[in-house]
C-alpha positions in Angstrom: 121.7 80.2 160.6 125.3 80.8 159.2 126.6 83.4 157.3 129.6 82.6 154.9 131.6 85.7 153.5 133.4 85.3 151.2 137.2 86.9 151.9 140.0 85.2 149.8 140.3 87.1 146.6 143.5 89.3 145.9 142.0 92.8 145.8 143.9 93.4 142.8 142.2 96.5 141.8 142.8 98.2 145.4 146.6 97.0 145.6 148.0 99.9 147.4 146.0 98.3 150.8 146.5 95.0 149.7 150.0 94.1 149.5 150.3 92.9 153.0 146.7 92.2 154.3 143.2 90.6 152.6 141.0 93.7 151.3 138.5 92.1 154.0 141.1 93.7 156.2 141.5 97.1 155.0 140.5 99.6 157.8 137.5 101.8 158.2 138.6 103.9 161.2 140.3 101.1 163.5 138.3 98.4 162.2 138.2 96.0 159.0 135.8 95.9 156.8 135.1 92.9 157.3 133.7 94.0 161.2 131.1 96.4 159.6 130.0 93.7 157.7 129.5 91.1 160.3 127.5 94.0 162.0 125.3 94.4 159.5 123.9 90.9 160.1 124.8 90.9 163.9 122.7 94.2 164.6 119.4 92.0 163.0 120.1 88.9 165.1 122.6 86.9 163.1 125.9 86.4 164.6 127.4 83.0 163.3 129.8 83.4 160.6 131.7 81.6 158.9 134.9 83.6 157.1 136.0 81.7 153.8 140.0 82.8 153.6 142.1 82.1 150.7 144.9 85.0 150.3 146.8 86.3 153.3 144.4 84.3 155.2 146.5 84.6 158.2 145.9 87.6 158.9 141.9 87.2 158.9 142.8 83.7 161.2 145.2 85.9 163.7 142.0 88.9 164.2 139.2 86.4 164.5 141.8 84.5 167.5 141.1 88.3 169.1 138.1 89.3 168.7 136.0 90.5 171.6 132.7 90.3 170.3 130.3 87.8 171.4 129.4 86.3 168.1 130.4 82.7 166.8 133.1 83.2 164.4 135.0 80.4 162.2 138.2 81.6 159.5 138.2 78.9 157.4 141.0 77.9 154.6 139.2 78.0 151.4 142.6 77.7 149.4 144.7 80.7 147.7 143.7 79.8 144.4 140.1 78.7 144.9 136.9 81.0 143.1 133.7 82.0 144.9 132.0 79.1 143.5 134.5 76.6 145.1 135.1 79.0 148.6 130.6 78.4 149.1 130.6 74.7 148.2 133.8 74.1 151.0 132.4 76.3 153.8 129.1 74.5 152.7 130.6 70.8 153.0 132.2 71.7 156.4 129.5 73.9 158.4 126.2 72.5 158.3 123.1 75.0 158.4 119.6 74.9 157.0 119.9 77.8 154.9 123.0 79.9 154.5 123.7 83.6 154.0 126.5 84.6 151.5 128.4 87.3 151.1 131.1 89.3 150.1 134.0 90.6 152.5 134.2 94.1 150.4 130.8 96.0 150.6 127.9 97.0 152.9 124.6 98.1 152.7 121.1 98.3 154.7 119.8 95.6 154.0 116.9 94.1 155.8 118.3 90.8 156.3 115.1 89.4 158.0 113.4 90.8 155.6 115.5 89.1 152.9 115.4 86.2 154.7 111.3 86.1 154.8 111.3 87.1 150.5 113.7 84.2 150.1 111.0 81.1 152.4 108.2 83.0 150.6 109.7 82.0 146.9 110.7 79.2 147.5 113.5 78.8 145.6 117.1 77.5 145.7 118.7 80.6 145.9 117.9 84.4 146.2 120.3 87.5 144.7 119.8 90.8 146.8 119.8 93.5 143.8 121.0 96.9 144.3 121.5 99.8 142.4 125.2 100.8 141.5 126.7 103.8 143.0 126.6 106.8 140.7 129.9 107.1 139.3 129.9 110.1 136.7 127.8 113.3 136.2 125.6 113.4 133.3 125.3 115.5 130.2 122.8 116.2 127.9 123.6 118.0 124.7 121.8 119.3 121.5 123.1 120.9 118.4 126.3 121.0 120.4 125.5 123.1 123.0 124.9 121.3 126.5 121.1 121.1 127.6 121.6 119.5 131.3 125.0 118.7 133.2 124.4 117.4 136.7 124.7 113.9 138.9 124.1 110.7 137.8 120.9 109.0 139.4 121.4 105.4 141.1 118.1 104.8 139.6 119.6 105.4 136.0 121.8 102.3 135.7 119.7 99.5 136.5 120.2 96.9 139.1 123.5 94.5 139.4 124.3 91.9 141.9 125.4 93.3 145.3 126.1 90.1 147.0 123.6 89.4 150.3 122.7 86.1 149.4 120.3 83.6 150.9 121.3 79.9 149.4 119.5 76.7 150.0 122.7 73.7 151.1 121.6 72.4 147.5 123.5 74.6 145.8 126.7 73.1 147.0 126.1 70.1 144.0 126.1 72.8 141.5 129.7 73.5 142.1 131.4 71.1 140.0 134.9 72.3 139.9 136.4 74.5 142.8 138.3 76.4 140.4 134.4 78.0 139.1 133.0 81.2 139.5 129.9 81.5 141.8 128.7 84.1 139.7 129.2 82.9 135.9 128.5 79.2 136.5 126.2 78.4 139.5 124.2 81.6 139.1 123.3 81.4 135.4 122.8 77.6 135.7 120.3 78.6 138.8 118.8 81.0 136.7 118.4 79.0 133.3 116.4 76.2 136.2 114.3 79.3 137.6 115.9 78.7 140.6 117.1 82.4 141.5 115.2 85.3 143.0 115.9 88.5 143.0 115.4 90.4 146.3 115.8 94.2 145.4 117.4 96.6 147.8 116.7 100.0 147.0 118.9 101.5 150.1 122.4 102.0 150.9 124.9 99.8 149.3 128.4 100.6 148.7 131.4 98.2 147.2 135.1 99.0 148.1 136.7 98.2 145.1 139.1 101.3 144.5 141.0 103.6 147.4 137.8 106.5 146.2 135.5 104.1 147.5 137.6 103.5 150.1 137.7 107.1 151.2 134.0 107.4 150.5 133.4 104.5 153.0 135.6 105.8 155.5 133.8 109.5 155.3 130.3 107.3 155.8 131.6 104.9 158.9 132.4 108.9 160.6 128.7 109.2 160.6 127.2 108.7 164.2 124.7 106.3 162.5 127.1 104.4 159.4 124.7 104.6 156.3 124.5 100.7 156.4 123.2 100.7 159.8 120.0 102.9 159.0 117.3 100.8 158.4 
């Protein structure tokens, strides 16, 4: 079974460590990202991945020509300007697999990927969503008559549940890509959930995005554990 990640966006809003590499590439310690990621899945028993590359691509194509590690590894040109929709559908097209795991070259969490994997065959249904809490961002206050009641941390459990990538996705959902140019997440994934074709496998562990250099730092304090936080299980 493949694993696709998806690794050819700009990184935009982390620009200070993306003006000459992918964010997929930025370093935790002396390795990428992108590495811990692949781990994640590698440490259950999933090793063959498949790296969708779009901006500075070449320097995803010149690592994986290195790597050491005894796992089947394909960078593949998804196009500089292509979207998430477009970068599944072409890895999709070109590696064929019975089901596919998807995603995204910037975050990490514990997931139980077998686990995930047995939710998704058990719901049978196009596609399944791993949901995750966001990180806690800002402390909360509580205030009455102007004079504050309760000023402390922000709970994960407070805001909900959003999208945090770890995908399962039946080769189907190639043919709901019509345009390379679309969003996975604002075309395929509404029109999969408008069909009730979308699960939701909820992940109440470690997950963490690197979006901005605090998350970045916050990462790199976590991979300094002896045990990284997304390799607990």
């Amino acid at each position: 079974m493949k694993t696709i990640i998806l690794s050819g966006g700009l990184g935009t809003r982390i620009s200070e460590e993306t003006e000459d590499k992918p964010k997929p590439m930025v370093l935790l310690d002396d390795r990428p990202i992108l590495w811990h990621i692949m781990n994640i899945y590698a440490n259950q028993g999933f090793s063959d991945f498949i790296i969708a590359t779009g901006y500075k691509g070449e320097v995803i194509h010149e690592w994986v020509a290195n790597l050491k590690e005894k796992w089947k590894v394909e960078a593949y040109d998804t196009g500089l300007d292509t979207q998430t929709g477009g970068r599944i559908k072409l890895c999709m097209e070109a590696f064929s697999s019975e089901e596919y795991f998807v995603t995204y070259g910037d975050g990490v969490g514990n997931v139980n990927i077998n686990a995930l994997l047995d939710f998704h065959r058990k719901q049978g249904k196009l596609a399944t969503v791993t949901a995750v809490r966001p990180p806690a961002r800002f402390g909360v206050l509580e205030s009455s008559n102007g004079l504050v009641q309760h000023f402390g941390e922000k709970s994960q459990t407070d805001a909900g549940w959003i999208n945090g990538g770890f995908f399962v996705l039946n080769p189907k959902v190639a043919s709901y890509v019509k345009d390379l140019n679309e969003p996975f997440e604002s075309h395929v994934l509404t029109t999969l959930v408008a069909e009730r074709q979308l699960a939701a496998f909820h992940h109440d562990g470690y997950w963490q995005p690197m979006d901005t250099l605090r998350e970045k730092r916050e990462l790199q304090r976590a991979v300094s554990q002896p045990v990284p936080p997304w390799l607990q299980l």
